[in-house]
C-alpha positions in Angstrom: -31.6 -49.4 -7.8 -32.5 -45.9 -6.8 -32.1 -47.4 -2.8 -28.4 -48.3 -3.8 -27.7 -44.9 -5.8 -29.0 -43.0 -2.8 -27.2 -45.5 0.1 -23.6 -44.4 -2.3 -24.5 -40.9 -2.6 -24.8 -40.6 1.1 -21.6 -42.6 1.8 -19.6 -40.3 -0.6 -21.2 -37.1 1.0 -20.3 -38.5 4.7 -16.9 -40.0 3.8 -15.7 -36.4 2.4 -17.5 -34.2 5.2 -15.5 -35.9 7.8 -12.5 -36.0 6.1 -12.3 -32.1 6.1 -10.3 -30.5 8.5 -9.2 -26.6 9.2 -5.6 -26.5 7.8 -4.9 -23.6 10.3 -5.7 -26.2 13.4 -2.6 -28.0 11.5 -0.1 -24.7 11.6 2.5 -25.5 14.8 2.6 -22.7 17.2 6.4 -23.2 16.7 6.9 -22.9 13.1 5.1 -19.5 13.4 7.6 -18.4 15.7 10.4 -19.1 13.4 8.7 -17.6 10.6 8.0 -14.4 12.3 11.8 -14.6 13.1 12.8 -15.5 10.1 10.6 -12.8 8.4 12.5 -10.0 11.1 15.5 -10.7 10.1 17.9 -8.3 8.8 19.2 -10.0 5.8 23.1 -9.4 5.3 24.7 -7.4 2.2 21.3 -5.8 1.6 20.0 -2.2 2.1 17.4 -1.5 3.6 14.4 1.2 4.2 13.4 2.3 7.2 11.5 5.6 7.4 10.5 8.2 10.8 6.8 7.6 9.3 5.3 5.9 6.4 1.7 7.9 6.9 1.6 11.7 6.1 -1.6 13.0 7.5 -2.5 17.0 5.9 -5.5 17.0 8.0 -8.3 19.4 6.4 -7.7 21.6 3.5 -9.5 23.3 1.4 -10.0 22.2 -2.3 -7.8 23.3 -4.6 -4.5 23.8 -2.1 -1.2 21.7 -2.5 0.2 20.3 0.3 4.0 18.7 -0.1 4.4 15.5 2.2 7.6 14.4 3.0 8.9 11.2 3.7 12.0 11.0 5.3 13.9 7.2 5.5 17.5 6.2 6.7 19.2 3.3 4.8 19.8 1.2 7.8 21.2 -2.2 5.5 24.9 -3.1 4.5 25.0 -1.5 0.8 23.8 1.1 -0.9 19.9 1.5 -1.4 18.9 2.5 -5.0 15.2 3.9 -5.8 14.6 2.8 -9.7 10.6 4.0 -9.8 8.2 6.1 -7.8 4.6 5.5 -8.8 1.3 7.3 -7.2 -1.8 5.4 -6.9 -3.4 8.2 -8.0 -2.6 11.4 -11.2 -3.9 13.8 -8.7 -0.3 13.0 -6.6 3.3 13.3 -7.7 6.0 11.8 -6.4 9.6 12.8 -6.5 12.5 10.3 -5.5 16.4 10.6 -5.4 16.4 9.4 -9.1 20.2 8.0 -10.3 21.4 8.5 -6.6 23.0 5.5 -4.3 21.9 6.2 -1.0 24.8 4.4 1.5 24.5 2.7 4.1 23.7 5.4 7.3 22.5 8.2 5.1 19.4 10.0 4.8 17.1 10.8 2.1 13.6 12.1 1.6 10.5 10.9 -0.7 8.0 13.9 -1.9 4.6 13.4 -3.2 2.8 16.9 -4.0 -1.1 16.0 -3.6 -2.9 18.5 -5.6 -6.6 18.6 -4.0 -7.9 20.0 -7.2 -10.6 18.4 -8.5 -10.6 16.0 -5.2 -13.1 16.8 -1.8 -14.0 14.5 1.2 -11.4 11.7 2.1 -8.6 10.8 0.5 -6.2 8.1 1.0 -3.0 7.9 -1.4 -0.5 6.1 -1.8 3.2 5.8 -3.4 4.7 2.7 -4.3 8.9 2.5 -4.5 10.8 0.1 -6.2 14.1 -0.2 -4.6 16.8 -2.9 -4.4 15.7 -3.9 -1.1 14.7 -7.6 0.3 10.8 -6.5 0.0 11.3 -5.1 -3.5 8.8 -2.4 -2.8 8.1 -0.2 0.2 5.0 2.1 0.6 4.2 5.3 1.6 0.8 6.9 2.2 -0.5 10.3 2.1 -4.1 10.9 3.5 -6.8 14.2 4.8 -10.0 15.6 4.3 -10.4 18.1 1.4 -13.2 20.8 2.3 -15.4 21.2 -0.9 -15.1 24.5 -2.5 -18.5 26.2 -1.3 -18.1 27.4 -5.3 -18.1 24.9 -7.4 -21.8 23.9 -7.5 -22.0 19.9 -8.4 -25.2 20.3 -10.4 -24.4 20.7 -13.9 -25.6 23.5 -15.9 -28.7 22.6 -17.9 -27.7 23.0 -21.7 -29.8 24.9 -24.2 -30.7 24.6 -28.1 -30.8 28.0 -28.8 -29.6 29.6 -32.4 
């Protein structure tokens, strides 16, 4: 009995090793094409983002400063582009959006996120998520830099005492 168990167990392990096989060996060169394509295209009636730079790098500043990044983007679809939200990946940045506006098709407008390095040092990598009427639904921006510690602020804590 335990010959037959063991004779089924390896058939069943066997039969559904081989039958395995890498679903990306099954992807046609071909069909990625005409996704890619597909993907690329500029779909009619809609507007559409299309910014000089989504990455605003303030190098090295000291903690504590402000810097303003600007993002600057050119509706480049067929109708007029509408920002509904503006959201920060982080409290420490604050974004600021053409709220209530209809940006047509050809103009110009700018995004603004104020990072405050206040309480922030080293790297810092932020982001701003917008949600606009376009095919994608949501475009990024980024904000990123080095904050300098403040040579000040000491990152020990003061030791507390009991004393009445």
């Amino acid at each position: 009995m335990k010959k037959i168990s063991l004779s089924l167990l390896i058939t069943i392990l066997l039969t559904s090793i081989s039958c395995k096989q890498n679903a990306a060996d099954k992807v046609k060169n071909e069909n990625i094409k005409k996704a890619q394509e597909r993907d690329n295209k500029k779909v009619p009636g809609l507007p559409e983002m299309t910014f000089e730079s989504t990455d605003f790098d303030f190098g090295t500043i000291n903690q504590g400063d402000k810097v303003d990044a600007i993002f600057v983007f050119t509706n480049t679809g067929e109708s007029d582009l509408i920002i509904t939200n503006a959201k920060a990946s982080c409290g420490c940045t604050v974004p600021e959006w053409p709220k209530g506006k209809r940006i047509k098709p050809g103009e110009k407008g700018e995004i603004k996120a104020l990072f405050d390095s206040k309480s922030k040092t080293n790297k810092q990598n932020k982001s701003v998520t917008l949600t606009t009427n376009t095919l994608k639904g949501k475009e990024v921006v980024y904000v990123k830099g080095f904050v300098t510690p403040d040579p000040n602020k000491s990152k020990k804590a003061k030791p507390k005492t009991n004393i009445k």
